[in-house]
C-alpha positions in Angstrom: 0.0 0.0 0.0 1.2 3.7 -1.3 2.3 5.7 2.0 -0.8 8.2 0.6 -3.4 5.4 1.0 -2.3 4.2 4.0 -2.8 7.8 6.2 -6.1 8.4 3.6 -7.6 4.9 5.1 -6.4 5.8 8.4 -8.1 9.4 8.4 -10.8 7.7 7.2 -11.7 5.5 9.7 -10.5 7.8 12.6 -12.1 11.0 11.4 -14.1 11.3 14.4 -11.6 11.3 17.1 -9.5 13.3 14.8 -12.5 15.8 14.8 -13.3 15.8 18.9 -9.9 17.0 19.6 -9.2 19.7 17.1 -10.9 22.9 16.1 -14.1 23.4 14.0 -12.3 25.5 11.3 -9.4 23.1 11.2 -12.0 20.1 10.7 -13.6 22.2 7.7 -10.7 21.9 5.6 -9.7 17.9 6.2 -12.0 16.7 3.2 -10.4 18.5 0.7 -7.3 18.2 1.8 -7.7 14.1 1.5 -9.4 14.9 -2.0 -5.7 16.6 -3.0 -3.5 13.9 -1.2 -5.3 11.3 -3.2 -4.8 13.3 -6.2 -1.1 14.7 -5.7 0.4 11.9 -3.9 3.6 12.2 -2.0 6.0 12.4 -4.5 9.6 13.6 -5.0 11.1 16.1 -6.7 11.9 15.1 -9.8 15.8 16.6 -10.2 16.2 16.2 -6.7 18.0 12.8 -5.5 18.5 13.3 -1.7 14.7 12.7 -0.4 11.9 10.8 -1.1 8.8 11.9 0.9 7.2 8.6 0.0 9.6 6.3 1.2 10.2 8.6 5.0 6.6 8.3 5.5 6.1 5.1 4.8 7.1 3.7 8.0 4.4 2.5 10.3 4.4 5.7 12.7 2.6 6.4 15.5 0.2 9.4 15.6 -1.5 11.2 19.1 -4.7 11.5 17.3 -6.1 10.9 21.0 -4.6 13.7 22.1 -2.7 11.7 25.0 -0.8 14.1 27.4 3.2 13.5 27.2 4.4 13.1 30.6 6.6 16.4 30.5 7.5 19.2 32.8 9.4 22.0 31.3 11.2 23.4 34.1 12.7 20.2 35.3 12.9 18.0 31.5 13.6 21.1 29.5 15.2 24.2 29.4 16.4 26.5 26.5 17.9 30.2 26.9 19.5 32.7 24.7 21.4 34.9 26.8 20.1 37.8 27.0 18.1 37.7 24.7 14.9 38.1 27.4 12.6 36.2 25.1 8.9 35.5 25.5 9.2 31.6 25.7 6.6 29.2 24.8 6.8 25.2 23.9 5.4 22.9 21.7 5.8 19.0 22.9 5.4 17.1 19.6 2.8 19.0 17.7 0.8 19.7 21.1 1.1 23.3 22.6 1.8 22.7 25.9 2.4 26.9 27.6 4.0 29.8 27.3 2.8 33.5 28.6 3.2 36.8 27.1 2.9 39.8 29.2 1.0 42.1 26.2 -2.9 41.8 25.5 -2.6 43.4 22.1 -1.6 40.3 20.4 -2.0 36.6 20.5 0.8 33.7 21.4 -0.7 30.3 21.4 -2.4 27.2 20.9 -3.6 26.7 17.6 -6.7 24.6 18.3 -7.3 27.6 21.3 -7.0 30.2 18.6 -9.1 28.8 16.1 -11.6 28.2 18.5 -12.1 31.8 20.5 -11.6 33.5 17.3 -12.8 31.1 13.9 -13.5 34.3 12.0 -9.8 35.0 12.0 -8.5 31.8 12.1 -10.6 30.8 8.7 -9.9 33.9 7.0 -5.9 32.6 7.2 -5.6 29.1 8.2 -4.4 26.7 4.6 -5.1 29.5 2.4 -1.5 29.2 1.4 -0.6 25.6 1.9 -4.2 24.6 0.3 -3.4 26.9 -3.3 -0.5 25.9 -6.0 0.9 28.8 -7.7 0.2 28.5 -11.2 3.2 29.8 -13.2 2.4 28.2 -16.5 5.6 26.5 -16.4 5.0 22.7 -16.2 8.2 22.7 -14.1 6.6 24.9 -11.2 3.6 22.1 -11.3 6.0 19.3 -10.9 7.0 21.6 -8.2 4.5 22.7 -6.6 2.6 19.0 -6.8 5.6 17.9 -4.9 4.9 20.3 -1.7 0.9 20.0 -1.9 1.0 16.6 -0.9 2.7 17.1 1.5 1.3 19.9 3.2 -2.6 18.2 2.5 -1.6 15.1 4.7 -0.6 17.7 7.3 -4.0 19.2 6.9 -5.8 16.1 7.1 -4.4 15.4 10.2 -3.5 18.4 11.9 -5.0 19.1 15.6 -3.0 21.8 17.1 -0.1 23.5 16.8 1.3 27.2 17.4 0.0 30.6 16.3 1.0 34.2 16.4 -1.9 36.9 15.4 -0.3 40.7 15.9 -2.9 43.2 15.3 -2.7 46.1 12.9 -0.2 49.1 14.6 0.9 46.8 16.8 4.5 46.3 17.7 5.8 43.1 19.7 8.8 44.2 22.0 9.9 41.4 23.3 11.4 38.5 20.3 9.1 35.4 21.1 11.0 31.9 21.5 8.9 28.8 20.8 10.8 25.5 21.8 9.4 22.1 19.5 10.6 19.5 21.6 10.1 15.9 19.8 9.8 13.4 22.5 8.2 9.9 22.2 9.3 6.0 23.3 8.3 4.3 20.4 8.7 5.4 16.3 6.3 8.5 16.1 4.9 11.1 13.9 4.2 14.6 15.2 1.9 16.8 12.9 3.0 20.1 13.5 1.3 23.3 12.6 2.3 27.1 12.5 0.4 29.8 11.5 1.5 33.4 11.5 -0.5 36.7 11.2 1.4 40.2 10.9 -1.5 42.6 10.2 -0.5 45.9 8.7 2.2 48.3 10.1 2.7 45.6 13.3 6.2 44.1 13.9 7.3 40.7 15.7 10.2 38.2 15.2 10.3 34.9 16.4 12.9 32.2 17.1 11.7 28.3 16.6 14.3 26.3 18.3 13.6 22.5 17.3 15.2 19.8 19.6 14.1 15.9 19.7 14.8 13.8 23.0 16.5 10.3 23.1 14.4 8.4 25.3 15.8 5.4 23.6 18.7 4.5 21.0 15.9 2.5 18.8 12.7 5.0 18.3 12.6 7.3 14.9 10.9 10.5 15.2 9.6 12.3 11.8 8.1 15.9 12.3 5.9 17.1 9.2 5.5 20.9 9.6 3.6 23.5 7.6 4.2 27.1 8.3 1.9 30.0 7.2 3.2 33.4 7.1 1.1 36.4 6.2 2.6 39.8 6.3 0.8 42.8 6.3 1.1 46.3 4.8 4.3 48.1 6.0 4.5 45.2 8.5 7.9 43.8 9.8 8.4 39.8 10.6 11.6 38.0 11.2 11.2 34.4 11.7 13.9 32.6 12.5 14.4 28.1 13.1 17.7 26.5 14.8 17.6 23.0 14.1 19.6 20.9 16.4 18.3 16.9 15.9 19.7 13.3 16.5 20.5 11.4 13.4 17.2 9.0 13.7 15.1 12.2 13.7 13.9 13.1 10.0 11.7 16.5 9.4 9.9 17.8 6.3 9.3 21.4 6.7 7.0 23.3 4.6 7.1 27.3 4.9 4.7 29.4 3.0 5.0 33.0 3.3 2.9 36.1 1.5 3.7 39.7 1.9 1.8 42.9 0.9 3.3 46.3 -0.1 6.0 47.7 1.5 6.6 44.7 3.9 9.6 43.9 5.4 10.6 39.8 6.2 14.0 38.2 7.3 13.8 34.3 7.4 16.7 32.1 8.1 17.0 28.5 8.4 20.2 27.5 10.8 20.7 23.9 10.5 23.4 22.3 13.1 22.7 19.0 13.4 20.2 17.0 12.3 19.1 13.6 11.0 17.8 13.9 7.6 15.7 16.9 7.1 14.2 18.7 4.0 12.6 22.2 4.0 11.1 24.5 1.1 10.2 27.9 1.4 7.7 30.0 -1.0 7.4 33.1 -1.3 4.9 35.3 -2.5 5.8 38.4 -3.1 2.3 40.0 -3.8 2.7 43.7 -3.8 5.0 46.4 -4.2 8.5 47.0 -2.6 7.8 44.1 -0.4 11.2 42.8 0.1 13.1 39.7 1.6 16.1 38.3 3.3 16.4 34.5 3.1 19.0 32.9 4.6 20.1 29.3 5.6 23.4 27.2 6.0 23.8 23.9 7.3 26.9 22.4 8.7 26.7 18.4 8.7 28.8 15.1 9.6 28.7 11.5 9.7 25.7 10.6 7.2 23.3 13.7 7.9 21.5 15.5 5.7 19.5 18.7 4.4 17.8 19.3 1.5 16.5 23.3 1.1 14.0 24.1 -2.1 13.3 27.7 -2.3 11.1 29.1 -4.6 10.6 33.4 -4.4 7.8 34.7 -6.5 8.3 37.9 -7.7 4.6 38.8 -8.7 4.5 43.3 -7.9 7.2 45.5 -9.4 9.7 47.1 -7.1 10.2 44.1 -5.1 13.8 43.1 -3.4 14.6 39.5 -2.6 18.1 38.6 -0.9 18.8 35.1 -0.7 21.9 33.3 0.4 22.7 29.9 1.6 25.9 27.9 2.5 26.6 24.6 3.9 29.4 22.4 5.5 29.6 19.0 4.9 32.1 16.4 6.6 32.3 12.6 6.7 29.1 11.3 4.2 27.1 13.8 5.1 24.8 14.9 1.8 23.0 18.7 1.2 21.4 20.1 -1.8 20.0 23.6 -2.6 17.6 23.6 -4.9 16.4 27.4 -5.3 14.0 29.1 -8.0 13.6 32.9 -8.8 10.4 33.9 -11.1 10.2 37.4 -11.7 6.6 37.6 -13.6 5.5 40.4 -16.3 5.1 43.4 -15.6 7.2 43.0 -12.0 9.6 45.7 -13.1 12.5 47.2 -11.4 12.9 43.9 -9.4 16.1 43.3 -7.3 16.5 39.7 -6.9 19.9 37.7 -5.8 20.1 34.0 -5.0 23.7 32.7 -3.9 24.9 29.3 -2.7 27.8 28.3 -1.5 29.4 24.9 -0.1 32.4 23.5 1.3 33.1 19.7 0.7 35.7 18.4 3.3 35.8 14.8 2.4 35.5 13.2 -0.9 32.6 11.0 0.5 30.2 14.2 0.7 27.6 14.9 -1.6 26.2 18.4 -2.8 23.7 19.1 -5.6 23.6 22.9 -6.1 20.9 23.6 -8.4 20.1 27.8 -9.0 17.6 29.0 -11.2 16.4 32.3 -12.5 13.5 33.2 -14.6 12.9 36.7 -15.6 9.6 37.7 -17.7 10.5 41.6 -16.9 12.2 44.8 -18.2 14.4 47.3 -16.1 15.1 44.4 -13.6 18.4 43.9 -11.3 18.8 39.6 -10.7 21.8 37.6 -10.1 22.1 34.1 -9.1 24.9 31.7 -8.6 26.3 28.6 -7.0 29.7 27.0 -5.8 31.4 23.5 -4.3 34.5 23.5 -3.2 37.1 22.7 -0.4 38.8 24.9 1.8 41.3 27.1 0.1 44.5 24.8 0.5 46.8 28.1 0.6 45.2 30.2 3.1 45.3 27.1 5.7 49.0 26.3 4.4 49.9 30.4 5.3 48.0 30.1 8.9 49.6 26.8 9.9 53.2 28.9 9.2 52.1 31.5 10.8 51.7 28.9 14.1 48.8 28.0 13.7 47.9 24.4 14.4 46.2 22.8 11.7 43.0 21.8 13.3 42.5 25.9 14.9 43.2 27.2 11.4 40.6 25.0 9.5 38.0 26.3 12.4 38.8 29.5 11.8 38.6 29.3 7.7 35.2 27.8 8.2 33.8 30.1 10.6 34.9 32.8 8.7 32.8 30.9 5.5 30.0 31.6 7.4 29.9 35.0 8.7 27.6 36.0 6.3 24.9 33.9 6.7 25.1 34.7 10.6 25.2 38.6 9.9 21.8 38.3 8.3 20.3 38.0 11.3 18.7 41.2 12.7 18.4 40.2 16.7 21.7 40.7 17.9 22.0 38.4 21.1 20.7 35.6 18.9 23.5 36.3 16.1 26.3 36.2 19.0 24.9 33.0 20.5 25.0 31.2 16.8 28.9 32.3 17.1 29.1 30.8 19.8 27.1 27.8 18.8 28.5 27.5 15.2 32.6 27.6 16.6 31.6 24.5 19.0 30.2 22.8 16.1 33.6 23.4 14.3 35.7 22.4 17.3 33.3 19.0 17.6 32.2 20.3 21.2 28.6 20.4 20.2 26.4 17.4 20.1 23.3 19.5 21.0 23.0 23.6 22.5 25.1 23.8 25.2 22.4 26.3 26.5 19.9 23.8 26.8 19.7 20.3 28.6 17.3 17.6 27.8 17.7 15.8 31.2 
């Protein structure tokens, strides 16, 4: 049996427990989504050989449709801090919000099935009216594409019961940055369905850190998260949304981020991966209106046999628009990465600014890299630029340093840390950029298994 058919039959017959413990407006959209899974399928990306969304889900997983508590307590299992930082914390155990408190009223930080129930006229007016609606481009490549991630994201919404949401009201401007921790946590092979859903009305501003961590309760159990994250940006609205990945290697994760932006808004997104299992993300972006711009940046530094896989697809759709995108990896041992990134500037989109860049290092002979950049351009008096390199470190420079007395091992930290300077200056909240320093030269040294600011007990 296809791993489609399997979850259809089991949403089928469990459509009623799946309904008592979720939300009415997230029940309303489970029948279509099982008429597009059945359709779509769960397929892979054609010109992409790394995952196969098929085979990871095929594994006989469990699934909380019963909403049973996990037997957690966050002050004494789980801790996480940025220094300084002086976050707003909340958590997410699995796919299950389980607390978190803001000290605001003007804004909501929260349960998904919480939000969608004390306010469905919002939550209806935004929830999978991204991740329900392909992006027709004409181009039967984009449809390959986009079949790809709506397969995906429909078995999420077929069996999605709660999650996380952030709603900041028009005007309003969130102080504090807002940390969720996703904790993955389970005794036996497990599924969580995990959703996000993020509203940034006109003129407000917010940023938020995701920091996703999974918990060894055994050497034997394999964890899969499959994640769908819904970003709408407002007029003249500011969003920076940042994830810091840190998984064991028998944790796998598909992440799907959707993201739409009006005129004039401002987003950063960047996607820190420094250890993880097998993961794959892709991010789309619509950008809908004019002088909406974006930062997108990501890196990955990987060993043993990890590996991440990033597809990126920025739609230029208004004219004056400004997308910056930039991702690098490391890769060591048999580790594996691809990047997989697509600009479309449409008709009429003129005086577009648009720059896609990636970059990897390849330490070993046994790593693998697919580096695939693409830019389309349908549009006069434009500005667009795109690129892609893999290499080794620069033989020379590490040769000068180790002469310099050096030792060999300092000087290779050094060259690679200095590789990725950029992708940590994109960030734009400064106590989170030093702590990825900090974090990113222990990963070089091998001194980081997970954050040492955080202790799963």
């Amino acid at each position: 049996m296809s791993a489609e058919k399997q979850y259809i039959e089991l949403y089928n017959s469990q459509r009623p427990l799946i309904d008592a413990n979720a939300a009415p407006v997230l029940n309303a959209c489970r029948e279509s989504a099982a008429r597009v899974l059945a359709e779509v399928g769960l397929q892979k990306a054609k010109d992409q050989t790394h995952t196969d969304p098929s085979e990871m889900l095929a594994a006989d997983y469990a699934i909380n449709l019963a909403r049973h508590e996990v037997p957690t307590s966050r002050e004494d299992l789980f801790t996480c801090a940025v220094p300084e930082m002086s976050t707003s914390v909340h958590f997410l155990v699995n796919e299950q919000y389980v607390g978190g408190k803001h000290r605001d009223n003007g804004y909501f930080a929260g349960s998904l099935r919480e939000f969608a129930t004390q306010y469905p006229d919002i939550a209806s007016q935004y929830y999978n009216r991204l991740a329900s609606q392909p992006t027709d481009t004409g181009d039967p490549r984009s449809r390959r594409y986009e079949a790809c991630s709506f397969g995906e994201s429909a078995l999420n919404t077929m069996l999605c019961q709660d999650g996380f949401v952030l709603y900041v009201p028009s005007g309003f401007e969130v102080s504090k940055p807002l940390q969720l921790i996703s904790l993955l946590r389970a005794v036996d092979d497990l599924m969580s369905v995990q959703r996000l859903l993020i509203i940034i009305e006109d003129h407000a501003t917010a940023s938020l850190l995701v920091c996703e961590h999974a918990s060894r309760l055994n050497d034997l159990s394999h964890l899969l998260s499959l994640q769908v994250t819904e970003i709408f940006v407002g007029n003249a609205a500011t969003f920076d949304f940042y994830s810091l990945e840190e998984h064991h290697d028998l944790c796998q994760r598909l992440g799907q981020i959707y993201v739409h932006q009006k005129a004039a808004s401002n987003v950063a997104i960047g996607l820190y991966a420094l250890t993880a299992g097998q993961t794959r993300n892709r991010v789309h972006v619509c950008l809908a209106e004019p002088e909406a711009s974006i930062q997108l940046y990501g890196m990955a530094t990987l060993d043993a046999s990890q590996q991440v896989d990033n597809l990126t697809f920025i739609d230029h759709q208004a004219p004056s628009c400004q997308s910056n995108e930039l991702f690098k990896y490391v890769l060591d041992q048999k580790s594996r990465g691809s990047f997989l990134g697509r600009i479309l500037v449409r008709k009429g989109s003129d005086k577009t600014d648009a720059h896609q860049t990636d970059r990897n290092l390849c330490l070993t002979p046994d790593t693998r890299m697919i580096a695939r950049p693409e830019l389309e351009i349908y549009a006069d008096d434009v500005k667009c630029s795109h690129g892609a390199t893999v290499g080794q470190l620069d033989q020379n420079a590490l040769f000068y340093m180790c002469t310099r007395g050096i030792p060999e091992s300092e000087a290779r930290m050094l060259l690679m840390f200095a590789f990725m300077s950029d992708v940590i200056d994109g960030i734009r909240i400064e106590p989170l950029k030093d702590r990825l320093r900090h974090l990113i030269e222990k990963r070089f040294r091998g001194e980081l298994t997970q954050c040492k600011g955080c202790a799963v007990k």
